[in-house]
C-alpha distance (Angstrom), angle and dihedral (degrees) to the residues before:
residue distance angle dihedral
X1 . . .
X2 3.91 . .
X3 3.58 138.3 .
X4 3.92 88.3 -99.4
X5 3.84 89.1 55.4
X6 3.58 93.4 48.4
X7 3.93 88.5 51.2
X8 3.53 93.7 56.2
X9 4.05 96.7 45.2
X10 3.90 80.8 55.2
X11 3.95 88.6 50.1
X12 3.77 86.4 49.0
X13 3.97 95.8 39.4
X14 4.09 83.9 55.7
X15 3.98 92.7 48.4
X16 3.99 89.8 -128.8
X17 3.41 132.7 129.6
X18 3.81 132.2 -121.1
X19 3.70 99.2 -92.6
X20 4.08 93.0 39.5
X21 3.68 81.5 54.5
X22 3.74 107.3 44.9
X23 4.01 84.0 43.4
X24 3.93 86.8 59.8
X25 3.80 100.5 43.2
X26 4.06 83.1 41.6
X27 3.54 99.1 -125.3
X28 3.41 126.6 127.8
X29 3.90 118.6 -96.3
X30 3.92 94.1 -123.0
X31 3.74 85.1 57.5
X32 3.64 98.0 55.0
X33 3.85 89.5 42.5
X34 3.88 86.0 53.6
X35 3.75 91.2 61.1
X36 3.72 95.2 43.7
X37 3.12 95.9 55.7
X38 3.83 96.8 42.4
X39 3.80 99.9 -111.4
X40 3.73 97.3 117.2
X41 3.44 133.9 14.4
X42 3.78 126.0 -119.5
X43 4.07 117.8 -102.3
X44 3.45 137.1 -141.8
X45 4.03 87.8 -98.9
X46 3.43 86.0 60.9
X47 3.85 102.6 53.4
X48 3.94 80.1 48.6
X49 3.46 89.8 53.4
X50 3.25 90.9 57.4
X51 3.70 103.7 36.6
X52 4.39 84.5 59.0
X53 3.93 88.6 49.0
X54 3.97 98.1 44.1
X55 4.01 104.7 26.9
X56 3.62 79.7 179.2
X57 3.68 113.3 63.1
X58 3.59 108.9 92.5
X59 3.89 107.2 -123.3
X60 3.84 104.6 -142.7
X61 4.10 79.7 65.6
X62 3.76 87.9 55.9
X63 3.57 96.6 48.0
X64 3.64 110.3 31.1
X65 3.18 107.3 1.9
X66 3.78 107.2 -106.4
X67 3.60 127.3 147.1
X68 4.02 132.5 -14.1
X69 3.42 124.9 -10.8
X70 3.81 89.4 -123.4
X71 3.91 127.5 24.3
X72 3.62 119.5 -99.9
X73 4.05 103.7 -175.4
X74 3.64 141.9 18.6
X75 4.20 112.9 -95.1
X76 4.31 85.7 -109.8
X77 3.45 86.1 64.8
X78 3.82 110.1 51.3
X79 3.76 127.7 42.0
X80 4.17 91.4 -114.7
X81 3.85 134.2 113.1
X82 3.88 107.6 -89.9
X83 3.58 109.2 -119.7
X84 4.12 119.8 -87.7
X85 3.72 84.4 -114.2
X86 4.11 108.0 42.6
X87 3.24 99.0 95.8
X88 4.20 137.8 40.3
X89 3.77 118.8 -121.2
X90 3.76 93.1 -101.9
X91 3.55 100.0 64.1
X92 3.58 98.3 41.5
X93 3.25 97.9 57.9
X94 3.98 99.8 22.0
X95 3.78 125.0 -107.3
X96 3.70 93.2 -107.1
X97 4.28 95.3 52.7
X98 4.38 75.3 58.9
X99 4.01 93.3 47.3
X100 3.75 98.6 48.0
X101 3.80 94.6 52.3
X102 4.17 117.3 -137.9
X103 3.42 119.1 -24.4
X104 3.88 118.5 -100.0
X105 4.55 111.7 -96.5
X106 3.59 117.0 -101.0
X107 3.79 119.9 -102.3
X108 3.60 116.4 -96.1
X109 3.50 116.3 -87.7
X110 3.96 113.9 -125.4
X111 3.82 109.3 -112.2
X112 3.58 99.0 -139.1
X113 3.72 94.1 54.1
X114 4.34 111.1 66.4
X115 3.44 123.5 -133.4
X116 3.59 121.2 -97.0
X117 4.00 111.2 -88.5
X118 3.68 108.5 -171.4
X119 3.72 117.5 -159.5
X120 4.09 108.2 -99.9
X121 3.76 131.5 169.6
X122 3.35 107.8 -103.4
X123 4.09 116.5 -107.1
X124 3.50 122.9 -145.4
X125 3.73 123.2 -152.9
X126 3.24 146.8 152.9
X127 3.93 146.3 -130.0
X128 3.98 100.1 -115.8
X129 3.55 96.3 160.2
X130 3.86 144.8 -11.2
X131 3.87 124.4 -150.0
X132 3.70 125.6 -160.8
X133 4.16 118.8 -172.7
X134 3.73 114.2 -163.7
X135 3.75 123.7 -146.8
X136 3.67 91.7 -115.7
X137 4.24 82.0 67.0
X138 3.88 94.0 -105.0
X139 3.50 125.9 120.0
X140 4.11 143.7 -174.8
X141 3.72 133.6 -165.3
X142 3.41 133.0 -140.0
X143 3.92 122.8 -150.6
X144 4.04 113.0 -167.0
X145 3.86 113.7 -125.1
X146 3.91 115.8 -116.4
């Protein structure tokens, strides 16, 4: 299923049509025909158009997929990612971090002397899937083969 299929089931899921529903995302009509019918992809503006007109569709269902069609808890209270766009800039990285500018560079290490390895248990993961956004608000994804 793709992001244009899951825009429709939310069209459905809201019992409005296609121009009640491009109207409310504030998109023209044409556009959201051109992603039903597969002749342009959606953008970034439009899962933020989306995301301001249904606070409470979770987001990685939009775009990939993932999850429950709507959101059923605050992040704090499940063990999941919080979405990309739950919170504003400020309070993710705290008002003050934004106030005192970037942080001053670390002093040059001396060459002869290593770094520091502490001992660690050794992880291992796996590449399950790489995402690349464009500036023009598309994006693909790239799954290794096994």
């Amino acid at each position: 299923m793709e992001i244009k299929d899951r825009l429709k089931m939310l069209q459905d899921e809201q019992k409005m049509s296609q121009k009640e529903f491009a109207k409310l995302l504030g998109i023209a009509e044409g556009s959201l025909s051109g992603i039903y019918l597969g002749r342009t992809n959606p953008t970034n503006n439009h899962t933020m158009a989306v995301h301001r007109a249904f606070p409470n569709i979770n987001i990685n269902w939009l775009l990939f997929g993932e999850g429950d069609m709507y959101k059923e808890s605050s992040p704090q209270e499940t063990d999941e990612m919080p979405s990309l766009f739950a919170q504003p800039a400020e309070a993710r990285l705290g008002v003050q971090a934004l106030k005192d500018g970037p942080k001053p560079a670390m002093p040059p290490q001396d060459p002869a002397k290593p770094f520091p390895v502490p001992p660690a248990e050794v992880l291992r993961r796996n590449v399950k899937e790489i995402r690349v956004f464009y500036d023009d608000g598309t994006y693909e994804a790239f799954v290794p083969s096994k």
